[in-house]
C-alpha positions as CSV (number, residue, x, y, z in Angstrom):
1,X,-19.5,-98.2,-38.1
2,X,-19.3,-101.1,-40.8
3,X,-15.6,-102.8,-41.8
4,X,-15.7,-100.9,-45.3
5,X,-16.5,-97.7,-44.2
6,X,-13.6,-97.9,-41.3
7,X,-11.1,-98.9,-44.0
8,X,-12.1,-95.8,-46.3
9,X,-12.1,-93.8,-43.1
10,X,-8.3,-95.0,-41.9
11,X,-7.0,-95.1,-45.4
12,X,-7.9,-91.0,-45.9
13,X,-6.4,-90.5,-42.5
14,X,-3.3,-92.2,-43.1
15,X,-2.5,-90.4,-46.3
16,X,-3.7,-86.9,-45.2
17,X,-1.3,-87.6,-42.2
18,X,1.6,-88.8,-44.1
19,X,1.7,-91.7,-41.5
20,X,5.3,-93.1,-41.3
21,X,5.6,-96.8,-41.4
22,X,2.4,-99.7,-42.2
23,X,-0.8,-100.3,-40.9
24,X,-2.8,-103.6,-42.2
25,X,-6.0,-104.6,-40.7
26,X,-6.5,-108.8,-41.6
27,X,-9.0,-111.3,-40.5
28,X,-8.3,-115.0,-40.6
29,X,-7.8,-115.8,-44.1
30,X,-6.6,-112.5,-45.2
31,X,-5.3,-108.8,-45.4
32,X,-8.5,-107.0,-46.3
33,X,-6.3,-103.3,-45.7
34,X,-2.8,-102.6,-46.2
35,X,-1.1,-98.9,-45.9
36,X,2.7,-98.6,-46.3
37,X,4.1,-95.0,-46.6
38,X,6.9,-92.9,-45.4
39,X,10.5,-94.1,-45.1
40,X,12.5,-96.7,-43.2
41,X,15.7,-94.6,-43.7
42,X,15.3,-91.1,-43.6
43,X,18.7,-90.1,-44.9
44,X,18.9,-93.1,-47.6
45,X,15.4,-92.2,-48.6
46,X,14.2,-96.0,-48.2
47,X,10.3,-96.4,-48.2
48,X,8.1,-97.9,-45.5
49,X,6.9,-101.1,-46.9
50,X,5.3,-104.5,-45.6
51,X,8.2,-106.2,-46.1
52,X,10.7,-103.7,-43.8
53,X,11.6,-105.2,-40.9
54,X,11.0,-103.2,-37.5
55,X,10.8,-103.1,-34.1
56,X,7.6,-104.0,-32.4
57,X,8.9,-103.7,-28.4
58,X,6.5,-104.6,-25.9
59,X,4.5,-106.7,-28.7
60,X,7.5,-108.9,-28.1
61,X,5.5,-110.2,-25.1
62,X,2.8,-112.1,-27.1
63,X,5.5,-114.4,-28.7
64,X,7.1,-115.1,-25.4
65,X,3.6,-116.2,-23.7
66,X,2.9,-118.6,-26.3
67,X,6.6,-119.9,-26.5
68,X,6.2,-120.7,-22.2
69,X,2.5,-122.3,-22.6
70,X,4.3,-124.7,-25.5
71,X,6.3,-125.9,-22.6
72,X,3.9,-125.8,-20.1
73,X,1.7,-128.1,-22.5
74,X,4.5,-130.3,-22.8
75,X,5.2,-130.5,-19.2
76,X,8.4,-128.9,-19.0
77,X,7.0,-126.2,-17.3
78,X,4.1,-126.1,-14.9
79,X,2.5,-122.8,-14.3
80,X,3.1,-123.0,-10.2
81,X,6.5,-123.7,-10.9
82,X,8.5,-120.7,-8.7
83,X,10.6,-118.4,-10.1
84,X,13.6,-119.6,-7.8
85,X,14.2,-122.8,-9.2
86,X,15.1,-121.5,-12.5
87,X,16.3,-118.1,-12.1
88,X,18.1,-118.6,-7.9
89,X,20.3,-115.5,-8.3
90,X,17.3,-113.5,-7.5
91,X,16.4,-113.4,-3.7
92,X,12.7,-112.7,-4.0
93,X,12.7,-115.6,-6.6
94,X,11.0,-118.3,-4.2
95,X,7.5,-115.3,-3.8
96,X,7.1,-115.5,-7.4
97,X,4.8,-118.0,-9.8
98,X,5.7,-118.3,-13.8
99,X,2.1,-117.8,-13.7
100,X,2.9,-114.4,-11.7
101,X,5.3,-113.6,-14.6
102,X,2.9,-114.2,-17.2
103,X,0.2,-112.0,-16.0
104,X,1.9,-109.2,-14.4
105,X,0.8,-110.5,-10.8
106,X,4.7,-110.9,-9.4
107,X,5.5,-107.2,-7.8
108,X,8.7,-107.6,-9.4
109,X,9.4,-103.6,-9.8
110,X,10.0,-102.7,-13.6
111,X,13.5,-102.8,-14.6
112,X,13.2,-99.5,-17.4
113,X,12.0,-97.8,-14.4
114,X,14.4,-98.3,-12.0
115,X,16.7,-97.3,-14.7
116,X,15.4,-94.1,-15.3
117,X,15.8,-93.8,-11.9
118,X,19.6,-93.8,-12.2
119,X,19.7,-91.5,-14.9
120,X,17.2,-88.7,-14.1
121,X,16.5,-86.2,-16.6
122,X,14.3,-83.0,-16.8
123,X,12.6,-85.0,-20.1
124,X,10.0,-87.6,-19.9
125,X,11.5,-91.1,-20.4
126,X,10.2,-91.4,-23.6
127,X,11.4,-88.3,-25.5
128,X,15.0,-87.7,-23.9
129,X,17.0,-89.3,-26.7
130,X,19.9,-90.3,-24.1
131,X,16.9,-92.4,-21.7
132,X,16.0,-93.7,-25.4
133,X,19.4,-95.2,-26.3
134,X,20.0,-96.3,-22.8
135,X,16.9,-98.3,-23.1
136,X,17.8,-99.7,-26.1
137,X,21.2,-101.2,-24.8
138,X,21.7,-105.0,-24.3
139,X,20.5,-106.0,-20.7
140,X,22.5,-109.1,-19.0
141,X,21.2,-111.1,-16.2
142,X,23.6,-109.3,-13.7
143,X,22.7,-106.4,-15.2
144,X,18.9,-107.1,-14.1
145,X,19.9,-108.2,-10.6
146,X,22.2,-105.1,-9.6
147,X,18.9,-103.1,-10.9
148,X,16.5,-105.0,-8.8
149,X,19.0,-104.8,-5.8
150,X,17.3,-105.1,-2.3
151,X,14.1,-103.6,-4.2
152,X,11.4,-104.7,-2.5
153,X,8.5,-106.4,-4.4
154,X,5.5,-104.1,-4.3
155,X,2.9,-106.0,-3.5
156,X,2.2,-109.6,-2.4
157,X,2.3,-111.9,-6.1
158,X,-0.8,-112.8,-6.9
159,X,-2.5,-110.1,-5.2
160,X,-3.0,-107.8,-8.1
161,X,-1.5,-107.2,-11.2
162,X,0.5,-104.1,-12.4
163,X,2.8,-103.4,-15.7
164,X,6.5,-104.7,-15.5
165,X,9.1,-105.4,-18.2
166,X,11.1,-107.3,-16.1
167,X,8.5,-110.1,-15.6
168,X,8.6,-110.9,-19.0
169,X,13.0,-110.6,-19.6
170,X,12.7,-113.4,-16.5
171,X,10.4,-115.6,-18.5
172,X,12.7,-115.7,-21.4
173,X,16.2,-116.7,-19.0
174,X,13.6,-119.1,-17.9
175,X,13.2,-120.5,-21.1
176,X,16.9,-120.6,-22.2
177,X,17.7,-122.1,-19.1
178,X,15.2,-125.1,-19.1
179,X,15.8,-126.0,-22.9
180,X,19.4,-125.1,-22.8
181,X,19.3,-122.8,-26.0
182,X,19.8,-118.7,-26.8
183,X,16.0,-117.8,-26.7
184,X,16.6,-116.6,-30.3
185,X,16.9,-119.8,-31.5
186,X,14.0,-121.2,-29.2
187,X,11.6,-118.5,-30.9
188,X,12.9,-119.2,-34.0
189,X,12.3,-123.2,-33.8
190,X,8.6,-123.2,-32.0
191,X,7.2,-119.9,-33.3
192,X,8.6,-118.4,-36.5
193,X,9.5,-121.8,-38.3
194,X,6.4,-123.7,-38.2
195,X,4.5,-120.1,-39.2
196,X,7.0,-119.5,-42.2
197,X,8.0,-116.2,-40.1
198,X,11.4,-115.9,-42.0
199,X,11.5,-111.9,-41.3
200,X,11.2,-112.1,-37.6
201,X,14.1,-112.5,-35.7
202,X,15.6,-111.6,-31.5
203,X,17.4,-108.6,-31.3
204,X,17.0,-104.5,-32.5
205,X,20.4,-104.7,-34.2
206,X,18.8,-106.4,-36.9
207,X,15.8,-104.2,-38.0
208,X,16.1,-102.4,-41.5
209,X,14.0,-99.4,-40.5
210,X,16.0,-96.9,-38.3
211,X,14.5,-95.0,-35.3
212,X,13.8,-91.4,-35.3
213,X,12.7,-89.2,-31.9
214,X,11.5,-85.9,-32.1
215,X,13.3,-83.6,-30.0
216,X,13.3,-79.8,-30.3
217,X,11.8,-79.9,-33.5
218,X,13.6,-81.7,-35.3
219,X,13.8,-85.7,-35.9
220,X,16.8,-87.6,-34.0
221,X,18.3,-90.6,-35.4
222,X,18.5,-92.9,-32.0
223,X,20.3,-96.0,-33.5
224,X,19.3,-99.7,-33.8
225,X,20.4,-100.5,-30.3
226,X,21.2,-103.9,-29.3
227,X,18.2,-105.1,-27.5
228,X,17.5,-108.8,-27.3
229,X,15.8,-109.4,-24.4
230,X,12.5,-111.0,-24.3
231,X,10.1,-108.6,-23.2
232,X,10.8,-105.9,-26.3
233,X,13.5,-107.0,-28.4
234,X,11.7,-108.9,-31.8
235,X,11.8,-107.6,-34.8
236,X,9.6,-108.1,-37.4
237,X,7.7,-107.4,-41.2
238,X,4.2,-106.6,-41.2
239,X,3.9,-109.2,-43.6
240,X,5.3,-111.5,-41.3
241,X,3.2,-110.2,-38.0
242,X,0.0,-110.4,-40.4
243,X,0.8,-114.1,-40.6
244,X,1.1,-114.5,-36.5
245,X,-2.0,-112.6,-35.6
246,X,-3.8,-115.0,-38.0
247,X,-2.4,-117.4,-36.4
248,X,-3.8,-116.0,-32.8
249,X,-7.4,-115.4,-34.8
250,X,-7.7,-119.0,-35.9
251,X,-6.1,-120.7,-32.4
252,X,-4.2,-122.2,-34.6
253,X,-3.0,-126.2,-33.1
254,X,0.4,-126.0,-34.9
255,X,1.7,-123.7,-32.0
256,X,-1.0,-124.7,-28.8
257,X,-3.8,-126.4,-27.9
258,X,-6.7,-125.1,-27.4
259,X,-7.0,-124.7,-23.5
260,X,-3.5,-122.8,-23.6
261,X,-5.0,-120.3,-25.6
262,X,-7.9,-120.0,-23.5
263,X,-5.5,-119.2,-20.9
264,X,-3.2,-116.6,-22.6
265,X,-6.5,-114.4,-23.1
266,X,-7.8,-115.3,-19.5
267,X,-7.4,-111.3,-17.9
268,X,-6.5,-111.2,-14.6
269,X,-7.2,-108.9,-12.1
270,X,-9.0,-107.1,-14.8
271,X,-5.7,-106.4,-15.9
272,X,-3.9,-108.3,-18.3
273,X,-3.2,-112.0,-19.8
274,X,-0.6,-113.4,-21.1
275,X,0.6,-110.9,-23.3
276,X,-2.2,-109.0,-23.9
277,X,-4.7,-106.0,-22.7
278,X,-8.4,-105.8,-22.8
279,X,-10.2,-102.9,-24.0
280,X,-14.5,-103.8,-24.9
281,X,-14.1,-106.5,-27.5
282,X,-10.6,-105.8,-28.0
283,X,-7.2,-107.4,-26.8
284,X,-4.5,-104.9,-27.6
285,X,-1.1,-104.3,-27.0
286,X,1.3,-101.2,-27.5
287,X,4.8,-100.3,-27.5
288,X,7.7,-98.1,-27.0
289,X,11.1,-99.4,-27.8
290,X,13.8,-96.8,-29.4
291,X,11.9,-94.9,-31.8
292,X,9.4,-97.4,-32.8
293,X,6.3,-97.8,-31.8
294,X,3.9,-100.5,-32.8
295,X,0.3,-101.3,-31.8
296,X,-2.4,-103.9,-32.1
297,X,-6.0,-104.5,-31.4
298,X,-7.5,-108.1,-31.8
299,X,-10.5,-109.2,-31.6
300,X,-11.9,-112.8,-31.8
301,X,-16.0,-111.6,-31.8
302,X,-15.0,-109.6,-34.9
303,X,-12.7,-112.2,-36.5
304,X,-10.0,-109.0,-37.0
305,X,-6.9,-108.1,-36.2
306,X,-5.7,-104.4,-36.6
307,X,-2.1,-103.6,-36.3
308,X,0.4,-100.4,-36.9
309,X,4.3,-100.1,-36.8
310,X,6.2,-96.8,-36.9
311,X,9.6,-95.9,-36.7
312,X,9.1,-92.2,-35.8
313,X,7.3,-91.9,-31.7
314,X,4.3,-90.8,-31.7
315,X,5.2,-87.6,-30.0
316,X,3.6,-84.7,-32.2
317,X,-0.1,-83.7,-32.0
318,X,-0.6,-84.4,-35.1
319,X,0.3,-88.1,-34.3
320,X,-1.4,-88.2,-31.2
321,X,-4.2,-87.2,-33.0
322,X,-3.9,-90.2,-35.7
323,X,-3.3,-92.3,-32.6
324,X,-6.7,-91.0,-31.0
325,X,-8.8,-91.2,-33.9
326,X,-8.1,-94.7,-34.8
327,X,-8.8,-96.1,-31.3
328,X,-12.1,-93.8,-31.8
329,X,-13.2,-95.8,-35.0
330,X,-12.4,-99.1,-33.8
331,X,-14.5,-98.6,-30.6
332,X,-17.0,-98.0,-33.2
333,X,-16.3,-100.9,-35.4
334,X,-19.0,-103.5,-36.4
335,X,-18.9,-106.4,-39.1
């Protein structure tokens, strides 16, 4: 399937499906799609546009692995460096590599997880509108730790990798700590600055479009929440994430250089890298955080980027179909 006939494909889908939120599919130089529709605030009747700011969740991750290599370049940081001697409260610190952290190879268990575990329900984590606010609370470092308890890490670091949150909300104390600033501004100075990023910003409380679950039929408004840890709580516009992900497509040397992004997309353990999936020619990421959900596919044979955001879970058939098809087509997809 060739790049035009994809976009005419995706662009019938999206308005047969009435798809919430923005899609934009960009290469290097520019935004060759763009789909906005829907509404930011259901009950206001705002519209879904490029410009809304919104929650991307676990997409948060990508920003924070390019933030650590910056200080690994600069020597701050070194890769081997052990979790303990930033982060000592936490006893299995000394086991652990920032490396570990960085590609999901630290057995640290996953914190939204273990609090799930607190607070069982008969619903699936990600449609129990209760487990969905809960998730979206603000998470302190003691917090973290009285989670983790005497948990035991669940395999030797570095053995294999597996998917953990709490990795990545480490890296970010990490980073605080060493340069002795709120991560917020950290991001802010050595990722959204020099990009011109002026949408993007740490922390769910300040997204414009609200989050909707469907539960028994009907949409449930979930709340902003007031997440600002590291591994899910930017916000952002597409506009502004279009910018970023060309930024990524062009290895751009205002953010790292060039061996540091050889590393981020280095997948371990056929796994993951430093912030990112692998899936064919694609690296891709997805997300759950409140009632957003936000996806990208990138892919550096192609020279493309393809990326969604939506502020209503994609927990309907109809949605999941939307969700299946695209994936379909890009499997497909040829220059």
């Amino acid at each position: 399937m060739k790049l035009a006939e994809y976009l005419s494909l995706v662009d019938r889908l999206n308005r047969h499906a009435s798809f919430n939120g923005v899609m934009q599919v960009v290469t290097p130089t520019r935004t060759v799609y763009a789909y906005a529709g829907g509404l930011a605030d259901i009950e206001r009747k705002v519209p879904f546009t490029a410009d809304t700011v919104t929650g991307i969740g676990s997409l948060s991750k990508q920003f924070l692995a390019v933030a650590v290599m910056q200080q690994v370049a600069a020597g701050r940081l070194r890769l081997t460096d052990r979790l303990g001697a930033y982060v000592p409260e936490y006893s299995a610190g000394s086991q652990v590599t920032l490396a570990d952290l960085l590609t999901m190879s630290s057995g640290i268990p996953d914190y939204p997880t273990l609090l799930q575990k607190q607070h069982p329900t008969d619903a699936a984590l990600e449609t129990n509108p209760q487990s969905v606010r809960r998730l979206g609370a603000a998470l302190s470092l003691p917090e973290l730790l009285s989670l983790l308890g005497d948990q035991p890490l669940q395999f030797v670091p570095g053995s294999h990798s597996s998917y953990s949150n709490t990795n990545y909300v480490l890296l970010g104390i990490i980073l605080a700590r060493v340069l002795n600033k709120p991560l917020g501004q950290i991001l802010e100075d050595n990722l959204w600055t020099p990009l011109d990023l002026s949408a993007t910003q740490l922390g769910t409380r300040h997204a414009q479009a609200l989050r909707y679950l469907p539960w028994h039929d009907e949409l449930v408004f979930v709340g902003r929440g007031q997440h600002t840890v590291a591994d899910s709580g930017i916000v952002t516009s597409a506009t502004d994430y279009a910018n970023w992900l060309q930024a990524i497509l062009t290895s751009s040397d205002r953010l790292l250089p060039a061996p540091a992004w050889d590393q981020i997309f280095t997948i371990h353990h056929d796994f993951y890298g430093m912030g990112w999936f692998q899936h064919g020619p694609w690296y891709w990421h997805s997300s759950l955080i409140l009632g957003y959900q936000a996806d990208v596919f990138l892919s550096f044979d192609r020279q493309l980027a393809v990326f969604w955001f939506t502020n209503v879970r994609f927990l309907t058939a109809s949605a999941k179909d939307w969700n299946r098809q695209q994936r379909e087509w890009l499997d497909g997809l040829t220059r």
